[in-house]
VEXDREN-2710 file (C-alpha; in Angstrom, 1 decimal):
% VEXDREN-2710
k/r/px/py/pz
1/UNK/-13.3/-41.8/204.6
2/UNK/-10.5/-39.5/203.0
3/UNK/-8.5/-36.8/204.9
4/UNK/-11.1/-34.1/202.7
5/UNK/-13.7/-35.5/204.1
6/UNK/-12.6/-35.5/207.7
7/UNK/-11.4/-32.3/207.4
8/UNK/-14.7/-31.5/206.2
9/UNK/-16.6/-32.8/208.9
10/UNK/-14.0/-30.9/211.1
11/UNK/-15.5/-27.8/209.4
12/UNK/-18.7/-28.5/209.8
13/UNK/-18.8/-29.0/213.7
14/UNK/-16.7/-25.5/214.1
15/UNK/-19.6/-24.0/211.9
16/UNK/-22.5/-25.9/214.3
17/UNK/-21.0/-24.6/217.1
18/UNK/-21.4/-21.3/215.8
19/UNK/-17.7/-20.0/214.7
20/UNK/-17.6/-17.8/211.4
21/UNK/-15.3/-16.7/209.2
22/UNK/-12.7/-13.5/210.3
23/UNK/-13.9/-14.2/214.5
24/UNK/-11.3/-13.4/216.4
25/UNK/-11.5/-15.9/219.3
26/UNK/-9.9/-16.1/222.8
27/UNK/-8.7/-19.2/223.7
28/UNK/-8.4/-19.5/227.8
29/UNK/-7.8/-22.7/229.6
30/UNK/-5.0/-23.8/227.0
31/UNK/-2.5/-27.0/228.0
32/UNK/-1.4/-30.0/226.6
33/UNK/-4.7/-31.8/227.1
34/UNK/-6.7/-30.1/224.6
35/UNK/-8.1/-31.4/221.3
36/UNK/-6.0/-30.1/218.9
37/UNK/-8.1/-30.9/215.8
38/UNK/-10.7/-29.0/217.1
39/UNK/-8.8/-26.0/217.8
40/UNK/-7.5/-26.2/213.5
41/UNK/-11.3/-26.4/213.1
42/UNK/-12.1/-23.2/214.4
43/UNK/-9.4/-21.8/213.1
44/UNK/-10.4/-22.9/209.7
45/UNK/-13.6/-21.3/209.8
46/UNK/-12.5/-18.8/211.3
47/UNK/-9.6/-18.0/209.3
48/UNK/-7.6/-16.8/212.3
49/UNK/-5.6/-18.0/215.2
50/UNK/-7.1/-17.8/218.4
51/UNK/-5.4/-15.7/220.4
52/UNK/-4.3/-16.4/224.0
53/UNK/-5.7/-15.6/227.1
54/UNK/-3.1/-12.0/227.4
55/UNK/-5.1/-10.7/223.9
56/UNK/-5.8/-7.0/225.1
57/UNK/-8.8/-6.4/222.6
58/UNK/-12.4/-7.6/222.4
59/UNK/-12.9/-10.9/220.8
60/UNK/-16.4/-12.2/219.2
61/UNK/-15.8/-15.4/221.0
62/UNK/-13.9/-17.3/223.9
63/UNK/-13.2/-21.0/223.7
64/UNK/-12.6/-22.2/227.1
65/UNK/-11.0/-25.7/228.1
66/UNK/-11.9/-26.1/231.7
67/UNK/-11.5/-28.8/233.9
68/UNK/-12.7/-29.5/237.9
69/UNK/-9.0/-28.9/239.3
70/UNK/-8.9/-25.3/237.5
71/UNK/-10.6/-23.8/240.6
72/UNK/-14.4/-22.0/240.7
73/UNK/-16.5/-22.6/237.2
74/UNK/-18.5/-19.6/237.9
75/UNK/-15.9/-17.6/238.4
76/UNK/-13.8/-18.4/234.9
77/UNK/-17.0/-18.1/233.3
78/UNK/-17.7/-14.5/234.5
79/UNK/-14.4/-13.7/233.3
80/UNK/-14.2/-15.0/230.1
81/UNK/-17.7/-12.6/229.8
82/UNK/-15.3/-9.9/230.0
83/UNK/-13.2/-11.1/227.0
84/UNK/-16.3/-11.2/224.6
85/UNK/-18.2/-8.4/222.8
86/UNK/-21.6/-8.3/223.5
87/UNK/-23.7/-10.8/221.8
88/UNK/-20.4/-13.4/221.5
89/UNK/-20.3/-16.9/222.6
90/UNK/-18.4/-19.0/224.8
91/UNK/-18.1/-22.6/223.7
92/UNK/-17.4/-24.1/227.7
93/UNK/-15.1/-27.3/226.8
94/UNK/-14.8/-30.3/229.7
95/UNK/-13.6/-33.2/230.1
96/UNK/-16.1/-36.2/229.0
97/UNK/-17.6/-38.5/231.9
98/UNK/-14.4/-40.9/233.0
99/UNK/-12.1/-38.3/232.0
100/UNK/-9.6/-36.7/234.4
101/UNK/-11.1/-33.4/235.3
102/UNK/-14.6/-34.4/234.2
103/UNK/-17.1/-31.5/235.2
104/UNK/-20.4/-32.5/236.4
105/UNK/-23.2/-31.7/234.4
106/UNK/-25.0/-30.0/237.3
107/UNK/-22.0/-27.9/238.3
108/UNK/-21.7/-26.6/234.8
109/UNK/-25.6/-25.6/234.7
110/UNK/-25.6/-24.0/238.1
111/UNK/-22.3/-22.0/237.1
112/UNK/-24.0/-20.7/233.7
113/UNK/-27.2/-19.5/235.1
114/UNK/-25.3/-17.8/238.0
115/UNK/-22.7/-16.2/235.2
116/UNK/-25.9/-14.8/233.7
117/UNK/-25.4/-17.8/230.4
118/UNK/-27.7/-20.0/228.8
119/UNK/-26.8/-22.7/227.4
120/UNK/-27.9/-22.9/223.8
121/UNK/-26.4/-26.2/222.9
122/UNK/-24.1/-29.4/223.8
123/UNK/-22.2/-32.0/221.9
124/UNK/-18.7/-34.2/221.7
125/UNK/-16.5/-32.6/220.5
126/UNK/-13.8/-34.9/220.7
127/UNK/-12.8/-38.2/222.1
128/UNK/-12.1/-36.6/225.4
129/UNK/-14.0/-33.8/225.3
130/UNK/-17.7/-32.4/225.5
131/UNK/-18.9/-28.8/224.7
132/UNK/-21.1/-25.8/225.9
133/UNK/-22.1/-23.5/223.7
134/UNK/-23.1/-20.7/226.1
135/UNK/-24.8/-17.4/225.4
136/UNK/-25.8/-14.1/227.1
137/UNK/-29.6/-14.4/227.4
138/UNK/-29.7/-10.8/225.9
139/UNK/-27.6/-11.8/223.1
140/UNK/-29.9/-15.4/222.7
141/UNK/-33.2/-13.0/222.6
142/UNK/-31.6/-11.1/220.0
143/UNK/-30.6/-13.8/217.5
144/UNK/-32.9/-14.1/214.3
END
């Protein structure tokens, strides 16, 4: 396969997962751990940086890398509500089974539903990593 075509592909799973072009998305969770492809994916698409965790405006998405040391689920998730208009995603990005800091797939459902997220879908998005596309039900009821 030739770099166009992975980059491509790349494109194409920042697009599944719901990014469009001029988002502004948050990034919260960032360390050396994270998939750096996917991150120039969504920034592709997007056509933008993300912007860090101290952005002081309203994004139209979060992408958060979280991982079972970095304290209560719930409790980042409610947060990174705050970040997002209303209506905006939050792709929820954990470690994949085997992984350091894997996130049980229980412990992520029970934290959405008590954030007040659905979870709309899930895939790999990575070798390491597995993602949460998570939506407010009010923003899910209002999709077309």
């Amino acid at each position: 396969m030739s770099a166009t075509a992975d980059h491509a592909e790349e494109r194409t799973l920042a697009e599944r997962l719901g990014f469009q072009p001029e988002q502004v998305v948050q990034e919260i969770g960032y360390d050396d751990d994270v998939d750096q492809e996917l991150r120039e994916a969504i920034e592709s698409v997007t056509g933008t940086e993300l912007v860090d965790e101290d952005y002081d405006d309203v994004a139209d998405a979060a992408v958060l890398w979280f991982r079972d040391e970095d304290g209560d689920l719930t409790d980042a998730l409610v947060d990174a509500t705050t970040y997002i208009e209303e209506g905006g995603a939050i792709l929820l990005l954990t470690p994949k089974t085997g992984r350091d800091g894997y996130v049980e797939p229980s412990e992520i459902s029970e934290a959405s539903t008590t954030a007040g997220l659905s979870a709309s879908k899930s895939v790999s998005v990575g070798k390491d990593w597995s993602g949460s596309r998570l939506v407010t039900p009010k923003a899910a009821k209002s999709k077309k």
